[in-house]
N, C-alpha and C positions, 0 to 999 in steps of 0.2 A: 523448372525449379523457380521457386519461389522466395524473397528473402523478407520481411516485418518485421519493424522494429515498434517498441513502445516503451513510455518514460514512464519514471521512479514517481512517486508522491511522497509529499509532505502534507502533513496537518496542521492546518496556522491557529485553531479554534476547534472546540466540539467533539476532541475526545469523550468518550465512554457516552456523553449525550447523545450524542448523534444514533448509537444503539437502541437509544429508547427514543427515537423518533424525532430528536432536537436537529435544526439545522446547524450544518459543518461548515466550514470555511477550510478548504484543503488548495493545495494547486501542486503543476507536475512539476518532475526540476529533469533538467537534461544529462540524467544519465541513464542507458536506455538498452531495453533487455533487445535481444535480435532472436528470430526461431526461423533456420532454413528449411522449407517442404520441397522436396524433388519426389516422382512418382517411381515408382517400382512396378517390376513386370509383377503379374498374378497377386497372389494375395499378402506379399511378403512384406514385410515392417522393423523397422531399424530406427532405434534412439541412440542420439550422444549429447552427451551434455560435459564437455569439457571443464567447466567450471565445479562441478561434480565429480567428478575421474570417472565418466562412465562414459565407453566407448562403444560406437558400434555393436548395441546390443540388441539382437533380436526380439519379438516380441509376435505376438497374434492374436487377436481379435474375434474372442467367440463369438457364437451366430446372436446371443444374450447381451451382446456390446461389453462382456467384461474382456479387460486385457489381462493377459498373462505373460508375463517374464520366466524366464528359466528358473525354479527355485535354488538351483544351483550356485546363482551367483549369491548368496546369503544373504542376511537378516541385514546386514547395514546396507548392501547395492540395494534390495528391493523397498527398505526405508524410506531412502533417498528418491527413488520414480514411484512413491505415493500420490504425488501431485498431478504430477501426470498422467500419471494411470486414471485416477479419479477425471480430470479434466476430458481426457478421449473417452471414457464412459461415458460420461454424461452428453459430449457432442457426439457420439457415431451412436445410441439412443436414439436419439431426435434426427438423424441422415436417412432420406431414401435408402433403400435398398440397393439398386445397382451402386452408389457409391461406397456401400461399404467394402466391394471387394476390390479394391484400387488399392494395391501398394505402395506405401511412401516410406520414406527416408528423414528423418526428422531431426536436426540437430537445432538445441539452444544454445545462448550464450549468454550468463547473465554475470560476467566478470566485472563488470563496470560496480557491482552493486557491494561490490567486497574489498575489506580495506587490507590488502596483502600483507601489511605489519604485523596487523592481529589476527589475521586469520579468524576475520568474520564480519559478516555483514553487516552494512552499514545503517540498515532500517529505513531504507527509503521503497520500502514494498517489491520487491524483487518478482517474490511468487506471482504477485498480481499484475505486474509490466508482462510475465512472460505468459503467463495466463491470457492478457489481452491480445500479443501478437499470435501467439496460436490458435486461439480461437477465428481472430481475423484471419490467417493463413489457412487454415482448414476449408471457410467457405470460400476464397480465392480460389484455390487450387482443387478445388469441389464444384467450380462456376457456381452455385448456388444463388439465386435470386432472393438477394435478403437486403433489409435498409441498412443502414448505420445503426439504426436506432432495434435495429431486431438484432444485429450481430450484436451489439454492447448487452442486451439484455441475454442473449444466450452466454456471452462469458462473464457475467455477472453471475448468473445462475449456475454455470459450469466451476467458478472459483467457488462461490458457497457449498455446493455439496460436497466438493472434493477436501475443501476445509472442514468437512465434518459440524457445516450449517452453522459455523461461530462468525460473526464479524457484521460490517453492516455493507460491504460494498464499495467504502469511498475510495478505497485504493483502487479498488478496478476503474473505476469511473476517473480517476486521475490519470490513470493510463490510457486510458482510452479516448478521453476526450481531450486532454491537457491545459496549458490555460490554468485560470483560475475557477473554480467552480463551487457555486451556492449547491449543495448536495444533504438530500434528506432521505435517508433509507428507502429503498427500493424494494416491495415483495413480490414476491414470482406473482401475483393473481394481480396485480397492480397494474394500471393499463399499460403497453406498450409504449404509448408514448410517457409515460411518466419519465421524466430526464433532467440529470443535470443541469443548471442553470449557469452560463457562464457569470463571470464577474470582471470588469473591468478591475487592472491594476490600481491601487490605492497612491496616489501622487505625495511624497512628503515620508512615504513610511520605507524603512530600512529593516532588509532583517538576513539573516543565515544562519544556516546550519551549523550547528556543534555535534563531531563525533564523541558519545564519552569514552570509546576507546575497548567497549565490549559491547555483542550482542544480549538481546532481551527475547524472554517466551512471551508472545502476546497473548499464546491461548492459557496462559499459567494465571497469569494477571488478570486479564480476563475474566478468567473460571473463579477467582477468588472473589473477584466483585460480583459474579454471580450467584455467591454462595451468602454472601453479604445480606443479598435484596433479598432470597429466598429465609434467612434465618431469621434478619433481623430488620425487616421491614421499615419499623420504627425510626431507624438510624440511615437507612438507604434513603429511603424516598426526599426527607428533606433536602439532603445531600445533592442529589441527581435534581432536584425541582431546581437550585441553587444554580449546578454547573447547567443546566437547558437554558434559565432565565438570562444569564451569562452568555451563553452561546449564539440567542438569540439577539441580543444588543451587541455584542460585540461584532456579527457580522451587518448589521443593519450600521455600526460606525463604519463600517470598512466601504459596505456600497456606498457608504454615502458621504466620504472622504473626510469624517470625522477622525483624524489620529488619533490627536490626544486622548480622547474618549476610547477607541480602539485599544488603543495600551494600555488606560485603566482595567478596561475589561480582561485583559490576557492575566493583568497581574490580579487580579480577585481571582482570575479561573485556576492560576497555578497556586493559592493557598488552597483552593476548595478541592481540587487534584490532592494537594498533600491530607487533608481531611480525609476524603475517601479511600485515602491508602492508610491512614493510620485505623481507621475503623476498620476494614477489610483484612487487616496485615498484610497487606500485597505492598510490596517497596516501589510503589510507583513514583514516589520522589526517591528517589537511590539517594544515597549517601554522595555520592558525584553529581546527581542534580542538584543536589540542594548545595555543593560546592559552588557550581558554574552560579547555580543564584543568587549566589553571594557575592561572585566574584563581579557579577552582571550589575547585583544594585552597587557597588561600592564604585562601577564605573556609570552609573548614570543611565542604563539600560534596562530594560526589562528581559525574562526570561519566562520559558518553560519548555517542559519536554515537547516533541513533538509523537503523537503515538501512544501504546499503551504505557510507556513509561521504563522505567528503572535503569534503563542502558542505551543501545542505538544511540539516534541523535533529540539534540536539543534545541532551540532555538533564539535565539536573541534579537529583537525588537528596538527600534529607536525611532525618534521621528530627527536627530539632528546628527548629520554626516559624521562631524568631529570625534562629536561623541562616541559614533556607532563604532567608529575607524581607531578611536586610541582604547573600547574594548575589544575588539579584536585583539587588538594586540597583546593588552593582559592576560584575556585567557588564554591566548599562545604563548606567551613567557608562563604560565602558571603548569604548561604540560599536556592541556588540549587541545582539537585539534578542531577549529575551525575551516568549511571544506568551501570551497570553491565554484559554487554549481548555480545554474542560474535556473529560473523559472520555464521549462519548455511551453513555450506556446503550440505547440503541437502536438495529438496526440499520436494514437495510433498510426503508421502508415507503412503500405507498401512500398518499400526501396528497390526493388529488385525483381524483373520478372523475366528469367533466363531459360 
């Protein structure tokens, strides 16, 4: 038996740009999905995902690579092993043959990612932490002769399809690699080594996470700004030229330990964020972001969401200790919930081989 774990991301820069090829500024934070692989005699197959209330449920693997669940367990159990299902299609596809009749045992655990009060998750990429440790677990536990760099790119490609081919990848790639990382959309034909770029920590700049207290549909938000660029061209492209131009400078401050520059840039990119949600109708400044950002300039800080926006988390910016530390503490007397987590410098890794 096998144990892997991989960390949550954050987006510090490069939302929705980053989809149309702008480079991102993301990094991992340490909270961190785990997926146990133990082998099974003959061809037999068992998921549980505790975090999910789904326990010990069987499962089998047509000769086609599609998995099938009992339809019995209904419409919301087989909901909820969408991701999964999709994710072992797409890797036992691409597996030799003799290992696809190896039975395993397969539990995750992605309780770190959920904030027990509310009952929901906190927006720090959950699907994509446990995406990366399963995909990494599968070739372990499959001995597979693969680099780092071919295993990242198979559950790159394993989280895109199973997401129904929306998103650009940088969650996986924070999971996977951890650290800081300069990240520019990845396409399946795109060479192998195409890869994330670390980044050195930025010395002087302060920042953390804000829960606002409910979850957010990325593919909702998303699909709206989709609908945006396909209808109304005219009104998108400036838009997106704006937040790419943005993206680009403001990780080029970061490598290059310009702050203050750095945090101009975060605050042009959270008005051009609020722009693109008002033309799309998409609430990507929630009525709660645009709270925290208020509540953030009146203490001397900068903000913005982190993510597609409207809910999850948020983030707060400073380049001076004081500062950053007496808003903290407003937005936690105002009723939010500033969280605790630090940067993982690590990504993906094998903990356990029993």
């Amino acid at each position: 038996m096998i144990r892997v774990t991989a960390p949550g991301k954050m987006i510090l820069l490069g939302e929705y740009a980053v989809l149309e090829d702008a480079p991102a500024l993301v990094c991992a934070v340490d909270v961190r999905a785990s997926v146990q692989i133990g082998r099974l005699a003959g061809n037999e197959f068992v998921f549980s995902a505790p975090s999910l209330n789904l326990h010990e449920l069987p499962f089998v693997i047509l000769p086609n690579a599609h998995v099938r669940f009992d339809p019995a367990l209904g419409q919301e159990a087989l909901r909820k092993l969408t991701l999964f299902a999709g994710i072992m299609e797409y890797v036992y596809s691409r597996l030799p043959d003799p290992l696809k009749n190896q039975g395993l045992r397969i539990a995750i655990n992605t309780d770190a990612f959920y904030a027990e009060q509310f009952h929901s998750k906190m927006g720090f990429g959950s699907s994509a932490a446990f995406c990366a440790a399963l995909v990494k677990g599968l070739v372990v536990i499959s001995k597979l002769d693969m680099t780092e760099a071919q295993i990242f790119r198979l559950a790159l490609s394993a989280h895109h399809h199973a997401q129904g081919k929306m998103g650009s990848g940088i969650d996986v790639a924070a999971s996977y690699f951890g650290g800081y990382l300069h990240y520019e959309r990845i396409y399946e034909n795109d060479p192998v080594n195409k890869l994330p770029q670390p980044v050195s920590p930025c010395a002087g700049l302060y920042f953390r996470p804000v829960f606002t207290g409910k979850s957010a549909s990325t593919t909702k938000l998303v699909g709206g700004v989709k609908q945006l660029k396909e209808k109304r061209p005219e009104v998108y492209d400036p838009i997106m030229e704006r937040l790419k131009a943005l993206s680009v400078q403001g990780l080029r401050a970061f490598e290059q330990r310009q702050v203050e520059l750095f945090l101009e840039k975060v605050r042009e990119f959270y008005i051009t964020l609020k722009n693109l949600g008002d033309q799309s109708g998409m609430p990507i400044i929630s009525g709660v972001h645009q709270k925290l950002a208020d509540l953030a300039h009146r203490a001397g800080v900068v903000y913005k969401p982190s993510g597609a926006g409207s809910g999850d988390i948020g983030l707060i910016f400073s380049d001076d200790r004081q500062r950053f530390s007496e808003a903290i503490t407003i937005i936690k007397n105002s009723g939010y919930f500033p969280l605790d987590v630090d940067v993982a410098t690590e990504g993906v890794r094998l903990e356990k081989s029993f």
